[in-house]
DSSP file (Angstrom, degrees, kcal/mol; ACC not computed):
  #  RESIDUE AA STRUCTURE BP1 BP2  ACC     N-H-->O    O-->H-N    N-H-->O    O-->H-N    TCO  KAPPA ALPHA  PHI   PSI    X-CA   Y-CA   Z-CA
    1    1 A X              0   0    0      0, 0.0    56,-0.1     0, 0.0    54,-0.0   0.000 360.0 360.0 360.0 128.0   46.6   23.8   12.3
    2    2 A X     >  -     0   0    0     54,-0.1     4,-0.8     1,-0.1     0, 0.0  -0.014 360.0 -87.8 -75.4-172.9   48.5   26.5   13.6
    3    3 A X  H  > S+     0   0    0      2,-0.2     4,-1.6     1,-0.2     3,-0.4   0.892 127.9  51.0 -43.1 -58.6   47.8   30.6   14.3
    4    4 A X  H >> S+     0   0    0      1,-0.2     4,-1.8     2,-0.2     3,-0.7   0.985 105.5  53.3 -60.5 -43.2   49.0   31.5   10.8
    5    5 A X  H 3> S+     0   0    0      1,-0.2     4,-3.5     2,-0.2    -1,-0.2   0.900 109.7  57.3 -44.2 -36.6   46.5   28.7    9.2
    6    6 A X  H 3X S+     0   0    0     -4,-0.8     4,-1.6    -3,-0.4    -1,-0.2   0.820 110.4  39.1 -46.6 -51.9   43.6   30.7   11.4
    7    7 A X  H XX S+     0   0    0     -4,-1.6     4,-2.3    -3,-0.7     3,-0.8   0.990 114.4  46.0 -87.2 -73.7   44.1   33.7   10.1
    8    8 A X  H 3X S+     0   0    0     -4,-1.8     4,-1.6     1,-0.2    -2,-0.2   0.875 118.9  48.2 -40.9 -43.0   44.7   32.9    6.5
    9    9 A X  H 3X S+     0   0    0     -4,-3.5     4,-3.0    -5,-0.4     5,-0.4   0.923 117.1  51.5 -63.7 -33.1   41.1   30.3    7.0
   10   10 A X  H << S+     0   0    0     -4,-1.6    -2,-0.2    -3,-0.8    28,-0.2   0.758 104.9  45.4 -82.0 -15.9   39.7   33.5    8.6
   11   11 A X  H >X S+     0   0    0     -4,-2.3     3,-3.2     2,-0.1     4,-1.7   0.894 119.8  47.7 -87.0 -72.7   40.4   36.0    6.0
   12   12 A X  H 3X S+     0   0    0     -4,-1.6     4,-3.4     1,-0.3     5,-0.3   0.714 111.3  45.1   2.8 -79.9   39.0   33.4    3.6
   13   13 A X  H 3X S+     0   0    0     -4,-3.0     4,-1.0     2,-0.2    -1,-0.3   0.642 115.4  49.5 -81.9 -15.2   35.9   32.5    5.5
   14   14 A X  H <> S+     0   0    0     -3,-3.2     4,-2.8    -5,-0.4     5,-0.3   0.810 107.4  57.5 -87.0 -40.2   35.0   36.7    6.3
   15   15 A X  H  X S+     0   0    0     -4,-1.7     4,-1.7     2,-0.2    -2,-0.2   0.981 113.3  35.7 -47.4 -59.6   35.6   37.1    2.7
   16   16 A X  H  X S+     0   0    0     -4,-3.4     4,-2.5    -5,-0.3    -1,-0.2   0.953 112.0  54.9 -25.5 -61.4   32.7   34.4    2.2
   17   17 A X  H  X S+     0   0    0     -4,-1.0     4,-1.4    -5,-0.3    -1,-0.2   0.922 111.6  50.3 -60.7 -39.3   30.4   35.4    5.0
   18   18 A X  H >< S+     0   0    0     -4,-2.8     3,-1.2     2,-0.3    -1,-0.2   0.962 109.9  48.2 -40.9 -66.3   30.7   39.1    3.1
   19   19 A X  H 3< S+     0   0    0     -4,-1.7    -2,-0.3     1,-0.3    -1,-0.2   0.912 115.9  46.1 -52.5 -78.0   29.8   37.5   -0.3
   20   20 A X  H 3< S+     0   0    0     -4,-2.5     2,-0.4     1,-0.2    -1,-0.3   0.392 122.6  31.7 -88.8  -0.4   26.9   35.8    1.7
   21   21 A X  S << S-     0   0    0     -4,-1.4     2,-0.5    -3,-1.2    -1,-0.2  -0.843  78.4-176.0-113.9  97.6   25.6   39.3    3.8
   22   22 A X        -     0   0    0     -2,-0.4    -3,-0.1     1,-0.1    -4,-0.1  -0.961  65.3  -8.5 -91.3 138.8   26.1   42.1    1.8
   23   23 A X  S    S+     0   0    0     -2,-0.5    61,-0.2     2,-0.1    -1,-0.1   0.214 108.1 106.8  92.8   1.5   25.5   45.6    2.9
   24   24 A X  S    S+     0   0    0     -6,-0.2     2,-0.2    59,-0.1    60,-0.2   0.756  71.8  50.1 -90.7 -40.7   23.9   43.9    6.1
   25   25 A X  S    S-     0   0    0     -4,-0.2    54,-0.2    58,-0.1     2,-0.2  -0.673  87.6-110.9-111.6-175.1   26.6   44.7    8.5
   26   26 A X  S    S+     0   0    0     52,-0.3    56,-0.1    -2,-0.2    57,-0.1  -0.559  75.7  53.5-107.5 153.7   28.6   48.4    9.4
   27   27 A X  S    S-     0   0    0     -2,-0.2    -2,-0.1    55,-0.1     2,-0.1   0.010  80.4 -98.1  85.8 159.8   32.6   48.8    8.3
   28   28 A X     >  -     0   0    0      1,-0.1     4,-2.6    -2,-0.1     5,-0.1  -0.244  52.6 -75.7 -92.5-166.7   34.4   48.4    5.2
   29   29 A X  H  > S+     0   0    0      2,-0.2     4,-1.8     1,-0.2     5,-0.1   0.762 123.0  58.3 -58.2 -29.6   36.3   45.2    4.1
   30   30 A X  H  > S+     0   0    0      1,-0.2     4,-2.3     2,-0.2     5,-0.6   0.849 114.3  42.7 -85.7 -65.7   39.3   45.2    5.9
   31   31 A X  H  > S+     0   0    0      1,-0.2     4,-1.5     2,-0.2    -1,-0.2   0.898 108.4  59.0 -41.1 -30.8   37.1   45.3    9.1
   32   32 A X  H >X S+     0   0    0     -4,-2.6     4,-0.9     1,-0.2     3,-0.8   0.979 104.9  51.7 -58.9 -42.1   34.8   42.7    7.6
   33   33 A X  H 3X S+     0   0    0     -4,-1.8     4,-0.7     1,-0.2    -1,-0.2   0.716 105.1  55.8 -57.8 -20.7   37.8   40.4    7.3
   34   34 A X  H 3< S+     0   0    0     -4,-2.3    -1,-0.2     1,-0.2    -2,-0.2   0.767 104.8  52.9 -89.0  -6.6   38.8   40.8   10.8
   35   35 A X  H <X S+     0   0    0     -4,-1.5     4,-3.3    -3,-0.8     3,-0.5   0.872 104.9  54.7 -48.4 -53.7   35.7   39.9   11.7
   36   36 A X  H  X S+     0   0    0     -4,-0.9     4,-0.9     1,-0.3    35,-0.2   0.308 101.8  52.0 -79.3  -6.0   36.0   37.1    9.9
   37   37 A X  H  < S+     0   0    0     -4,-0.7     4,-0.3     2,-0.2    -1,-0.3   0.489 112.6  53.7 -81.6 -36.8   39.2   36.0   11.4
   38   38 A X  H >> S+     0   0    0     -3,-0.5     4,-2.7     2,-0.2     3,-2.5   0.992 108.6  46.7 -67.2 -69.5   37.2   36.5   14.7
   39   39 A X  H >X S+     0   0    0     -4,-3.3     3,-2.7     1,-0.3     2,-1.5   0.781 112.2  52.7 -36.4-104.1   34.4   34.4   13.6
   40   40 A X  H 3X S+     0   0    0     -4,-0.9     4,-1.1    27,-0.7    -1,-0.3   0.363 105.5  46.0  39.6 -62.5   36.7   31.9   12.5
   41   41 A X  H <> S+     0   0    0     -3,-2.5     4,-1.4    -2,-1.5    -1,-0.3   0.802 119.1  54.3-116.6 -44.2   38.8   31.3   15.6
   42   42 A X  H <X S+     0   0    0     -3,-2.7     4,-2.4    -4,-2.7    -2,-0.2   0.948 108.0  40.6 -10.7 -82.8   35.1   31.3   17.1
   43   43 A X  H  X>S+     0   0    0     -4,-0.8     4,-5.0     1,-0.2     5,-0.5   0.945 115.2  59.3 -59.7 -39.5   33.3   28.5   15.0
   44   44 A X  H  X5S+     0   0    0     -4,-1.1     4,-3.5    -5,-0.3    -2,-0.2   0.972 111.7  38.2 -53.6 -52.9   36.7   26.7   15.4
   45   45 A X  H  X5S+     0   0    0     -4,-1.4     4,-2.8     1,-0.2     5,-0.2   0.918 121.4  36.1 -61.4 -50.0   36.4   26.7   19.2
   46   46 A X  H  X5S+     0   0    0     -4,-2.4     4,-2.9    -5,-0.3     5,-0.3   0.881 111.8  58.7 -85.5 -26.9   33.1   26.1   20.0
   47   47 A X  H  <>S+     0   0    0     -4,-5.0     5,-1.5    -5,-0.2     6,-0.3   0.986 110.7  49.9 -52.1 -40.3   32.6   23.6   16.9
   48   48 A X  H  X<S+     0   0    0     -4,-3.5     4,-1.5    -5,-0.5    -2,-0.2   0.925 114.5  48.3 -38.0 -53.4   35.7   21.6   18.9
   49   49 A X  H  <5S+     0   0    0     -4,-2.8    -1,-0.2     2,-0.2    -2,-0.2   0.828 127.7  17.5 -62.5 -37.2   33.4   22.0   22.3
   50   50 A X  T  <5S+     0   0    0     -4,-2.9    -3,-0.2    -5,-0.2    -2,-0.1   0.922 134.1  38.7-117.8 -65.6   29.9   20.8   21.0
   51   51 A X  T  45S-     0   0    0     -5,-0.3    -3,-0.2     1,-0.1    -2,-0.2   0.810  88.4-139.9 -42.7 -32.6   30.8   18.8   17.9
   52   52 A X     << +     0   0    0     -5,-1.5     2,-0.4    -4,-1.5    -4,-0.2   0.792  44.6 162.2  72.9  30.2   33.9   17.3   19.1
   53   53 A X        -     0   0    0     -6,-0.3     2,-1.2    -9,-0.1    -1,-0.2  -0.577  41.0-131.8-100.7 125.5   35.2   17.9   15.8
   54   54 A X    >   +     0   0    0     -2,-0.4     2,-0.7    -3,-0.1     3,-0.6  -0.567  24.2 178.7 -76.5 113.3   39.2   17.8   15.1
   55   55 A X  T 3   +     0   0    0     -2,-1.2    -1,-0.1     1,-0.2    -7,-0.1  -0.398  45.7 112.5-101.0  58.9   39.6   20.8   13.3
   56   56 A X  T 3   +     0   0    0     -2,-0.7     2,-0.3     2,-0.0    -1,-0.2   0.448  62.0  79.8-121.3 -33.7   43.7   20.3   13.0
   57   57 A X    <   -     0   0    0     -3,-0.6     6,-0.1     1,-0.1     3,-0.0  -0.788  66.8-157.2-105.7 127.4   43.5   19.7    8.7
   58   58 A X  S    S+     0   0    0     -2,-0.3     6,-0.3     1,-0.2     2,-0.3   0.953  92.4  57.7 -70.8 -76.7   43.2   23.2    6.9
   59   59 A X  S    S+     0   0    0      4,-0.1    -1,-0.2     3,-0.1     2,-0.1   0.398  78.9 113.1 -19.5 -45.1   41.7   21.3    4.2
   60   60 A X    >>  -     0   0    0     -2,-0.3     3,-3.2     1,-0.1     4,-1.7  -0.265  64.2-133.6 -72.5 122.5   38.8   19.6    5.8
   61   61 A X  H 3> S+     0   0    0      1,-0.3     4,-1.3     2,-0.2    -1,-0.1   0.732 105.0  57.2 -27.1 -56.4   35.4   20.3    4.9
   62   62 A X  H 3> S+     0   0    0      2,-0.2     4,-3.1     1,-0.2    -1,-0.3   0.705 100.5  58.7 -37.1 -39.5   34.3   20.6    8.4
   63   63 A X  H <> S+     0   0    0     -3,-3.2     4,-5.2     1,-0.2     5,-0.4   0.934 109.0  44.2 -73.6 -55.3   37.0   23.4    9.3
   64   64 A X  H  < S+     0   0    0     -4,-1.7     5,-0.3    -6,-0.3    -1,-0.2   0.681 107.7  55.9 -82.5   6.8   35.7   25.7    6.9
   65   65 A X  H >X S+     0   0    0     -4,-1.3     4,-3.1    -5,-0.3     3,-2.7   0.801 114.4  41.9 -83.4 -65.1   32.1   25.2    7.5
   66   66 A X  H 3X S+     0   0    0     -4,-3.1     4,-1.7     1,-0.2    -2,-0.2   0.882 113.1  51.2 -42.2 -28.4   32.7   26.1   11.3
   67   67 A X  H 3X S+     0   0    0     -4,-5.2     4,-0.9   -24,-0.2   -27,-0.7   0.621 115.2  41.1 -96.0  13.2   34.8   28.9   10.5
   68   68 A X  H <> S+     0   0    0     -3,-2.7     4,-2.6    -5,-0.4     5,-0.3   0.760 113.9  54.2-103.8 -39.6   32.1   30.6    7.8
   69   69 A X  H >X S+     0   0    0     -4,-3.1     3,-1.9    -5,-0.3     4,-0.7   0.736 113.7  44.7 -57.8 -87.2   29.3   29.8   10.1
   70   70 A X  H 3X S+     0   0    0     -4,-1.7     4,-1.9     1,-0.3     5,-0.2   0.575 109.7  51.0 -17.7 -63.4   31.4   31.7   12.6
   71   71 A X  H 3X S+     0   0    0     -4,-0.9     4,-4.5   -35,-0.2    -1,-0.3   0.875 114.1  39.8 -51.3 -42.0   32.3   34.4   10.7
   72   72 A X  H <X S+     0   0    0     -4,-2.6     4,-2.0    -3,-1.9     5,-0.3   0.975 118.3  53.4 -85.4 -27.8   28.6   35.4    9.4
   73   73 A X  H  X S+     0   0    0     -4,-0.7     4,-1.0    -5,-0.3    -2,-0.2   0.879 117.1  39.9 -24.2 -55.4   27.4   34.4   13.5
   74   74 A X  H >X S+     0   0    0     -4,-1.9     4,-2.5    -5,-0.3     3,-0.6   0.968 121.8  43.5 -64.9 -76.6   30.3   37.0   14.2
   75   75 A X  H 3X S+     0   0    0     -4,-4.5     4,-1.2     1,-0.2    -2,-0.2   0.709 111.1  48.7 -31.7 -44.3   29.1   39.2   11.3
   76   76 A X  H 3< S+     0   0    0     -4,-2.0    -1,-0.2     1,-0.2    -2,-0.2   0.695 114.2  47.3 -87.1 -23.0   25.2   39.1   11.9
   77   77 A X  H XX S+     0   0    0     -4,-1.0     4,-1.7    -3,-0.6     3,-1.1   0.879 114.2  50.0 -93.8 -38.5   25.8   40.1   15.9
   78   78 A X  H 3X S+     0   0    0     -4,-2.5     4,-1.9     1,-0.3   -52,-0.3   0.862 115.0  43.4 -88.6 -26.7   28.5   43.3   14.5
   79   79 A X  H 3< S+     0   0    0     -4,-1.2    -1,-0.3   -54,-0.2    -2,-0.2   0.702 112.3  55.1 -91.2  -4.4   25.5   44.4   11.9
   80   80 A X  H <4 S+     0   0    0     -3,-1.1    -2,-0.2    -4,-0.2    -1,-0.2   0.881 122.9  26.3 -64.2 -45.1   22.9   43.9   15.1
   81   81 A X  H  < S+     0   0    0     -4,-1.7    -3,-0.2     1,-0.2    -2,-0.2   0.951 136.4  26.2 -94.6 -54.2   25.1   46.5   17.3
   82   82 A X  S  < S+     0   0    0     -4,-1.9    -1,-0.2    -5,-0.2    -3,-0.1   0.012  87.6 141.7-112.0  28.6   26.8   48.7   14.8
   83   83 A X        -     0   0    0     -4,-0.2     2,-1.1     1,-0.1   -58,-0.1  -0.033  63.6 -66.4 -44.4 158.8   24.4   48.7   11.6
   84   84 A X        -     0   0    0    -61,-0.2    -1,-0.1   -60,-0.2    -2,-0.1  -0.553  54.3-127.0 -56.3  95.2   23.7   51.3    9.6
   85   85 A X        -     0   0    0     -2,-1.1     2,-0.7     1,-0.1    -1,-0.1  -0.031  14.1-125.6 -19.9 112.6   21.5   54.2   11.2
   86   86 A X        -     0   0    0      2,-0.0    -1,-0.1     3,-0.0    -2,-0.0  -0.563  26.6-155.1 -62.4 111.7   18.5   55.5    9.8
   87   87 A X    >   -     0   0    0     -2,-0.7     3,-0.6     1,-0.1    -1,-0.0  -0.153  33.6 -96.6 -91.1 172.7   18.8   59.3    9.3
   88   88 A X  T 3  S+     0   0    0      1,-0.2    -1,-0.1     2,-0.1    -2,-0.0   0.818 119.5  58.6 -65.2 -33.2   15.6   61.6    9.2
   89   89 A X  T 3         0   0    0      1,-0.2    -1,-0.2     0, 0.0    -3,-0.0   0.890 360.0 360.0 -91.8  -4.2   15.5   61.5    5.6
   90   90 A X    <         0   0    0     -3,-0.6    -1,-0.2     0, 0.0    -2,-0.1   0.368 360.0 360.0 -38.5 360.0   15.1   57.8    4.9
């Protein structure tokens, strides 16, 4: 699977990871999806390293599990650092 496939599985799979945190993490949509891109090109890499998984077919179940577990991994660390602040009148 090439660069473009990445990106298209990664706006996909931030779009998910969104659907499955919401309000959880800081930025609007466009940022979540580039998160999710992140995530993505993440889970891909490191599933390759410790599963051993060919991630080469957009199609395959496997691809898009690593790249939405990446993305909300990605997600869950961006709403640790840059969450929403509590102000003084919460």
């Amino acid at each position: 699977m090439g660069f473009i496939g990445w990106i298209v599985l990664g706006l996909i799979a931030g779009a998910l990871a969104k659907l499955i945190l919401p309000g959880k993490q800081g930025g609007g949509f466009f940022a979540t999806l580039i998160l999710g891109v992140v995530g993505a090109l993440l889970g891909g890499f490191l599933g390759g390293l410790i599963f051993d998984v060919d991630l080469a077919d957009f199609w395959s179940w496997q691809t898009w599990l690593l790249a939405i577990g990446g993305a909300i991994i990605v997600l869950l660390i961006w709403g640790l650092i840059f969450g929403r602040k509590k102000s003084a009148r919460d």
